[in-house]
C-alpha positions in Angstrom: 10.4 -19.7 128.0 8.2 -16.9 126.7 8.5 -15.0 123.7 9.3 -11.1 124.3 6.6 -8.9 122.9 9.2 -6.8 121.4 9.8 -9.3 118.6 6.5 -10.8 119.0 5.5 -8.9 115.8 8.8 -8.6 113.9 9.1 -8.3 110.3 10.8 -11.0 108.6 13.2 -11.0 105.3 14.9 -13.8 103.6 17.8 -11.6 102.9 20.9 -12.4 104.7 23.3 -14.1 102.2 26.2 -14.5 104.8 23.9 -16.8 107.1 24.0 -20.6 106.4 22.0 -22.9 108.6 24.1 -25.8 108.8 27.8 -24.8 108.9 28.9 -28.5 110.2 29.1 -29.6 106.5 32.1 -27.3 106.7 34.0 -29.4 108.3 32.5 -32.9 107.6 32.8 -32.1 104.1 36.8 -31.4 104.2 37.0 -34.5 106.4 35.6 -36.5 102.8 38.0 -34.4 100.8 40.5 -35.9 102.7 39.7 -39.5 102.5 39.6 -38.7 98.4 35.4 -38.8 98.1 35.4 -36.8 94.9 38.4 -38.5 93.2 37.3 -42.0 93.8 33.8 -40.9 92.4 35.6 -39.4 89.2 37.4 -42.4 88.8 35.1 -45.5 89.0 31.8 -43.7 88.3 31.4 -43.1 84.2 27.7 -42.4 83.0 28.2 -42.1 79.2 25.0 -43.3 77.8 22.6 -40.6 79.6 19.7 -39.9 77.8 21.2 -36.1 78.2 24.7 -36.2 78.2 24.9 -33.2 80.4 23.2 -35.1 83.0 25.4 -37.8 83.7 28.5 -34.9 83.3 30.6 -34.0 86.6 29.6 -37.4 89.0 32.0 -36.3 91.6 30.5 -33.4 91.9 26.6 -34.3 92.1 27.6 -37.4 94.2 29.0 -34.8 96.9 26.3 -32.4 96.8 23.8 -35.4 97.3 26.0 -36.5 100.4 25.9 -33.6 101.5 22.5 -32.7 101.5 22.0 -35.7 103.3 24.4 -35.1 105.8 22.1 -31.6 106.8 18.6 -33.5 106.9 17.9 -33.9 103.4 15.6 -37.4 102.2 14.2 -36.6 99.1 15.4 -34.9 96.4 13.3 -31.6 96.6 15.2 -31.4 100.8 18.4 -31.5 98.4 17.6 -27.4 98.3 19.0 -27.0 101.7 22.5 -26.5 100.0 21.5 -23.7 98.1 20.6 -21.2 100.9 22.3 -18.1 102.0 26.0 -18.2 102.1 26.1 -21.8 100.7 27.7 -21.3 97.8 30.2 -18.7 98.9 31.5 -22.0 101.5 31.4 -24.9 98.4 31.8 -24.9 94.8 29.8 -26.9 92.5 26.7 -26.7 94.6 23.6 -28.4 92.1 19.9 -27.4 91.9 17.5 -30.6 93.2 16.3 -30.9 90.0 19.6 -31.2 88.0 20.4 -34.1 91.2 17.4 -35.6 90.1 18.1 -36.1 86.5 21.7 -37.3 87.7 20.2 -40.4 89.6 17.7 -41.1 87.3 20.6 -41.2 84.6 22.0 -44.2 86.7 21.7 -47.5 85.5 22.9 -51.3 87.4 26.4 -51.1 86.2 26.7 -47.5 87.6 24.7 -48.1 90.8 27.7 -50.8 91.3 30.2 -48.5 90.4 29.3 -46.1 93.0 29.4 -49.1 95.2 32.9 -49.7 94.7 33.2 -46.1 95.7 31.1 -47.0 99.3 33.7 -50.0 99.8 36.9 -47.3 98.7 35.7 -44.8 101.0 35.1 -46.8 104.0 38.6 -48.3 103.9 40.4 -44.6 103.3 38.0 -43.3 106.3 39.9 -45.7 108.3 43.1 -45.6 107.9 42.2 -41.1 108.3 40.4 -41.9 111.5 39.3 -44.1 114.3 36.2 -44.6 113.3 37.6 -48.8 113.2 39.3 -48.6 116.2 39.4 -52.1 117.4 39.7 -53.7 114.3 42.7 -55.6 114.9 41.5 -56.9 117.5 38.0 -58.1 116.6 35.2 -57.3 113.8 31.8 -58.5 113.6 30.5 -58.1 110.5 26.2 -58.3 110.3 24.4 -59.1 107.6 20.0 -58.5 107.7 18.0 -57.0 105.2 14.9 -54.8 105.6 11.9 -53.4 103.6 11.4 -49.7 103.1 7.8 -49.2 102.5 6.6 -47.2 99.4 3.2 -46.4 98.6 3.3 -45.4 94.7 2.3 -48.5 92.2 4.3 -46.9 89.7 7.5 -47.5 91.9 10.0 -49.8 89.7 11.1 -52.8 91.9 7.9 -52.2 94.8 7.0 -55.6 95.2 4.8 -57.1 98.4 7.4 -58.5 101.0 7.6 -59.4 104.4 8.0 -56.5 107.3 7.6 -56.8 111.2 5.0 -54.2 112.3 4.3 -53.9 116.0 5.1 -57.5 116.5 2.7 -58.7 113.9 4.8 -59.8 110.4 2.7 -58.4 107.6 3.1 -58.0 104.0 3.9 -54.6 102.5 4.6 -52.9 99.2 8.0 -51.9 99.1 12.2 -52.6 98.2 14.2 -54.1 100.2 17.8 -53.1 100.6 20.1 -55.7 101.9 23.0 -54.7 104.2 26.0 -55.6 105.3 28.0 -53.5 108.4 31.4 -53.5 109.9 31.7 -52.6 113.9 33.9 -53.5 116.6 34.0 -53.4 120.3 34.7 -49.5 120.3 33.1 -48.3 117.0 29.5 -48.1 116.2 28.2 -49.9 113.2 29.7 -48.3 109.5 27.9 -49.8 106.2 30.5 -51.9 104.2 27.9 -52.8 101.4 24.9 -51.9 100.6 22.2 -53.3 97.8 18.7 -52.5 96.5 16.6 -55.1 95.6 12.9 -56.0 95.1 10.1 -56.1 97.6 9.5 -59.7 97.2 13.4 -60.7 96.8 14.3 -63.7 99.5 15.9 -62.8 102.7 19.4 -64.6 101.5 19.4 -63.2 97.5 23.0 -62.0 96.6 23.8 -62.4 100.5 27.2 -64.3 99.8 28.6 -61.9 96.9 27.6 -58.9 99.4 29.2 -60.5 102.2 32.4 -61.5 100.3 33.1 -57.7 99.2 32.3 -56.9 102.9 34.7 -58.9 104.1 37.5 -57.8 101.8 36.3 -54.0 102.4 37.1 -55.5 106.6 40.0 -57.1 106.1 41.3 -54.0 103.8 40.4 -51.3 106.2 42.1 -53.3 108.9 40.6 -56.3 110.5 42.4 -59.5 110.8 41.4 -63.1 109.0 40.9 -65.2 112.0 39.6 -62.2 114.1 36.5 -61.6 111.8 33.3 -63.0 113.2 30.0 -62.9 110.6 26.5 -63.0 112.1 23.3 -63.0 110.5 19.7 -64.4 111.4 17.5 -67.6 110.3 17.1 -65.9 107.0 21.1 -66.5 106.2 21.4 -70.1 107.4 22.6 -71.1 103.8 25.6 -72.8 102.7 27.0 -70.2 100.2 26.9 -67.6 102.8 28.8 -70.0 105.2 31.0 -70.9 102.8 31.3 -67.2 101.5 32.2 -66.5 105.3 34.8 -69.4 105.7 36.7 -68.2 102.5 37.5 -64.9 103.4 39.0 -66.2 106.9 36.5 -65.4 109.2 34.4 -66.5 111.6 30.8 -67.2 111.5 27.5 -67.5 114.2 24.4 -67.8 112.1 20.9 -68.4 113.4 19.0 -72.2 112.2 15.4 -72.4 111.9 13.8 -75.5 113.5 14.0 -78.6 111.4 13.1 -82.0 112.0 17.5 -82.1 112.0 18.1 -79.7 114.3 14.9 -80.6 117.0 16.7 -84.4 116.9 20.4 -82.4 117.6 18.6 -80.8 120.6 17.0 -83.8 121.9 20.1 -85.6 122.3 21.9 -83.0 124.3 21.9 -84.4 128.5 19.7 -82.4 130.5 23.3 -81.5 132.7 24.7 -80.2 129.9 22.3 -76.9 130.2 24.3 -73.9 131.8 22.2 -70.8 133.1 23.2 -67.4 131.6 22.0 -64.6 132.8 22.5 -61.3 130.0 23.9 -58.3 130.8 20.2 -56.3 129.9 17.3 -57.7 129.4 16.8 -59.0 125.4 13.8 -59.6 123.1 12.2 -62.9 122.7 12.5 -63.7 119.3 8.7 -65.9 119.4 6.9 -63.8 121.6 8.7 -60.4 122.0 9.3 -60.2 125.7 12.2 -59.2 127.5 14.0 -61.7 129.0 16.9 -61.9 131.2 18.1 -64.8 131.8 17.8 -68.0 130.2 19.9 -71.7 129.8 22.3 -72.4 126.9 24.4 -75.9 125.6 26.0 -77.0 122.6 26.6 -79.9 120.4 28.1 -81.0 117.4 26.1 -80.7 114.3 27.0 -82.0 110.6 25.2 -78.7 108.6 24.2 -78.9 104.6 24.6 -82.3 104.1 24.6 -83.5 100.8 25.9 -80.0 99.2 29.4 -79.0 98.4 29.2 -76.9 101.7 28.4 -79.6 104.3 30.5 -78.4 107.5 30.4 -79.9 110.9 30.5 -77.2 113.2 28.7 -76.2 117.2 25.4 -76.0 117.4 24.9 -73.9 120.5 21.5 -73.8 121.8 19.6 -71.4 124.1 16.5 -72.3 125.8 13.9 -70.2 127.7 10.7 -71.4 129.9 7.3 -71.0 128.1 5.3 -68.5 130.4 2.3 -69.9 129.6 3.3 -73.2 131.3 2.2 -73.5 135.0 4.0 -76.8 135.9 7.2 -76.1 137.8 8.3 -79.7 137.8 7.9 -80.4 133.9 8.8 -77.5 132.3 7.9 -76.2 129.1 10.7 -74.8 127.2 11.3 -73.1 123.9 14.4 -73.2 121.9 16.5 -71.2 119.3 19.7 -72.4 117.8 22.4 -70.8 116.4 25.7 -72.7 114.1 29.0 -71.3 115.0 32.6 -72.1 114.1 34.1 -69.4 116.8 35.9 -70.6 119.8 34.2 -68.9 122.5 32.6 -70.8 125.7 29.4 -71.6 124.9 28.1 -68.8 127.1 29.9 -66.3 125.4 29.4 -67.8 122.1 25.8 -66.6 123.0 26.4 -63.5 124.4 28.3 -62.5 121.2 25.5 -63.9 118.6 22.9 -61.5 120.6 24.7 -58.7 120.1 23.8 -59.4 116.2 20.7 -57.2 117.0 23.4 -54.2 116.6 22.1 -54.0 112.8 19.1 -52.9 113.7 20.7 -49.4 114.9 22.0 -49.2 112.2 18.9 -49.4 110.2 17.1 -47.0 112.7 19.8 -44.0 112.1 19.3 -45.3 107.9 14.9 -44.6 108.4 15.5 -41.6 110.4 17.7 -39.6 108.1 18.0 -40.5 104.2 16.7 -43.2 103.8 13.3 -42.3 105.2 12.1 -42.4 101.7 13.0 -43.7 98.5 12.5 -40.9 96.5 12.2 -41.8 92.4 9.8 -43.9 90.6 13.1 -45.3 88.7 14.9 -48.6 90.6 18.4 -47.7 89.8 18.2 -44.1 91.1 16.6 -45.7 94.5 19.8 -48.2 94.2 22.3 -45.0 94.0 20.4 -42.9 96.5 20.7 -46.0 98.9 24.5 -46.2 98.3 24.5 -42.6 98.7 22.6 -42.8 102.1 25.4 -45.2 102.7 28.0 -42.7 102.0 26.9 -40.2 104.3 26.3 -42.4 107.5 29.9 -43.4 107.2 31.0 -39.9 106.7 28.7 -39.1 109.8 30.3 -41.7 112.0 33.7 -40.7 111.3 33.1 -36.8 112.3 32.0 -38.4 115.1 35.2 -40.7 116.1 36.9 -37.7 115.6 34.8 -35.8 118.1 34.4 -37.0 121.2 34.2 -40.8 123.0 30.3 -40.0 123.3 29.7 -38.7 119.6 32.1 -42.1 118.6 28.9 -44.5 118.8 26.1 -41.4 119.0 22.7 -41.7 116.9 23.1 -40.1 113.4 20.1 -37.8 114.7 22.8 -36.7 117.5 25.2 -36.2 114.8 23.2 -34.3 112.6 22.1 -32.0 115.8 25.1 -31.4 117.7 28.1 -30.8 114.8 26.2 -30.5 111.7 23.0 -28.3 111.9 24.8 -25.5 113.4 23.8 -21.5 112.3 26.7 -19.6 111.3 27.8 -16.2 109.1 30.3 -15.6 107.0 32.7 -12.8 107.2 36.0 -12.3 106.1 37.8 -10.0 108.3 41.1 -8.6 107.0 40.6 -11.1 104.3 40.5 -14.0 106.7 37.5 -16.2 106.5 35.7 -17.0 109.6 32.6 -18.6 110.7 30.7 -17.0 113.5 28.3 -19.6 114.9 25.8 -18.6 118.1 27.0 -18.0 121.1 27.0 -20.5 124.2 26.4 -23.2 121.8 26.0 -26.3 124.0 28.3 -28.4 121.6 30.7 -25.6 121.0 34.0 -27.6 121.8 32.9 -30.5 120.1 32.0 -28.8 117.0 35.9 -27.2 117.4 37.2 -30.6 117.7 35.8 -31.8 114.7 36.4 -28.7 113.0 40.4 -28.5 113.9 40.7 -32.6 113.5 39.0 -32.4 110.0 40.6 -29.1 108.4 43.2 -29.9 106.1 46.8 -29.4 106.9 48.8 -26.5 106.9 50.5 -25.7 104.0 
């Protein structure tokens, strides 16, 4: 491709007001209308103690320019501008300036950071039962629970504490805040977040885990999933007995992850050396100790009495997958290393395996979080971080649903995708013979997608 020297030394004006650059808000936007976005905001979101009384006036409103701003790129609150371009405002009313956003989220405090929350958990549920972004719920959900640390660099950050974060292998210690998620998927959905929390840098893997998970799994079982078909999974960090016990309340399932304990090395021990089935996985997976692929591996189970002692003790499957130590050169006497995992599902034990493996589906979920909104964490003031989080939260959801309505690819596409294929489309306004109508380029590679979305999301005829 080479530029033509015609327009190599054109003249360029900021001028066209019918031009917007992303007209997939359009229709991702009506799609939130419909599953009642603003009215749930109006109704459980009340800031009447704002330093300014004007700023914590109109929530619904502010909360849906913030979404969508995210939903074109936007994640800080200066990108929150990209609303207010060109024919913007002529396609949305109440569209705010960054710096009235701003005020907004730094007029949030806990309570209200909760109560947009409840909004989050609303929203998911009325997303679907208005499309198939669940599909496969009945059947079987898996809900995962992991936290992760968002670095910051600012001292002045309320909240930035030093915590734990994998880097390139290495675990370090970084300055940041840690939110602490909980997501609903199923066999044919892609990961949606059912709860979302900020917290401290330094907070503990497992703080507020249970309450999370319990409004999770009432968000699940309200937006469709079955008690009994529900299975939880979570790593080492959430091998505690309120979180089991959180799990086993609600109806479901669980397959948690054990660190090694004097306990759990005796459990091993004892199982017969027959007993070990080979399993080989569909892909190759990470090795959790030394971060090779592996793919394939030997697994077995036994019975295991866990909490002892505690009002949650539980006797449940300790199933057990072990993999040779590389750096072991004896092919008689083996070296092996093993990981654990306590389950109450009633799959083989092979299966049982393959399922708590797929756990590692969180961690897409965090990658489409750090590459759009939540790539920062954008005011000095915790409880504004805690509603931009839920906010971030809001729009992935929103995201994935456009996409169940799209196409079987766009259903479980990255949020990067998304944003490029139906939202960050060019289009101009006109209005001829009074009809509005969005002209967007010509031969654009996702044309009938976009068309899908746009005729599955518009609101019904009248």
């Amino acid at each position: 491709m080479k530029l033509s020297h015609r327009w190599s030394r054109a003249a360029v004006r900021f001028d066209e007001e019918n031009l917007v650059s992303c007209a997939g808000i359009v229709p991702v936007m009506a799609l939130a209308e419909r599953a009642g976005m603003s009215e749930l905001v109006a109704q459980k979101v009340e800031i009447t103690n704002a330093p300014i009384q004007s700023t914590g006036a109109s929530p619904a409103g502010k909360v849906a320019s913030i979404v969508a701003g995210m939903l074109a790129g936007a994640d800080c609150i200066d990108d929150l501008d990209v609303i207010r371009h060109g024919g913007m405002k002529r396609l949305f009313t109440g569209v705010y300036a960054p710096s009235t956003l701003g005020s907004f989220l730094r007029s949030f405090t806990h309570g209200h950071a909760l109560q947009l929350a409840a909004v989050l958990r609303a929203m998911l549920v009325s997303l679907a039962a208005k499309t198939p972004v669940l599909a496969g719920a009945d059947q079987m959900t898996f809900v995962d629970i992991d936290s992760l640390l968002r670095r910051v660099y600012g001292t002045q950050k309320r909240g930035a504490r030093f915590g734990p974060a994998k880097v390139g292998g290495y675990q370090l210690l970084l300055r940041g805040l840690s939110p602490l998620v909980v997501t609903i998927s199923t066999r044919l959905a892609a990961p949606l977040v059912a709860a979302i929390r900020l917290r401290a840098g330094n907070a503990g893997s497992a703080r507020g885990a249970a309450r999370l998970l319990t409004q999770a799994l009432n968000t699940a079982k309200a937006a469709g999933a079955r008690a009994g078909r529900i299975l939880v999974r979570g790593d080492s960090a959430y091998y505690a007995g309120t979180v089991v016990s959180a799990a086993r309340r609600a109806g479901a399932m669980f397959s948690i992850t054990v660190a090694t304990n004097p306990s759990i090395q005796a459990a091993i021990t004892a199982i017969a050396e027959d007993a070990w089935v080979a399993v080989r996985y569909p892909g190759s997976v990470e090795d959790p100790d030394t971060g090779e692929l592996i793919s394939d591996a030997e697994v077995a189970e036994t019975g295991y009495t866990a909490f002892a002692g505690t009002r949650h003790v539980i006797t449940a499957r300790l199933v057990v997958r072990r993999v040779k130590d590389k750096n072991s050169e004896n092919a008689l006497f083996p070296i092996w290393r093993y990981h654990a995992f306590f389950t109450n599902t009633e799959l083989s034990t092979v299966d049982a395996d393959l399922a708590h493996r797929q756990h590692a589906i969180v961690e897409t979920t965090f990658a489409d979080l750090i590459d759009g909104p939540l790539a920062h964490l954008p005011s000095g003031q915790f409880d504004a971080n805690a509603a931009w989080v839920v906010c971030t939260a809001l729009a992935h959801n929103l995201l994935r649903a456009a996409g169940s309505l799209t196409s079987t690819f766009h259903t479980k596409a990255r949020g990067a995708t998304l944003r490029k294929h139906l939202v960050c489309v060019p289009a101009r306004l006109a209005r001829p013979q009074g009809r509005p109508v969005l002209h967007l380029p010509e031969h654009w590679p996702w044309a009938e997608a976009f068309t899908t979305l746009h005729t599955a999301a518009s609101p019904p005829a009248a």
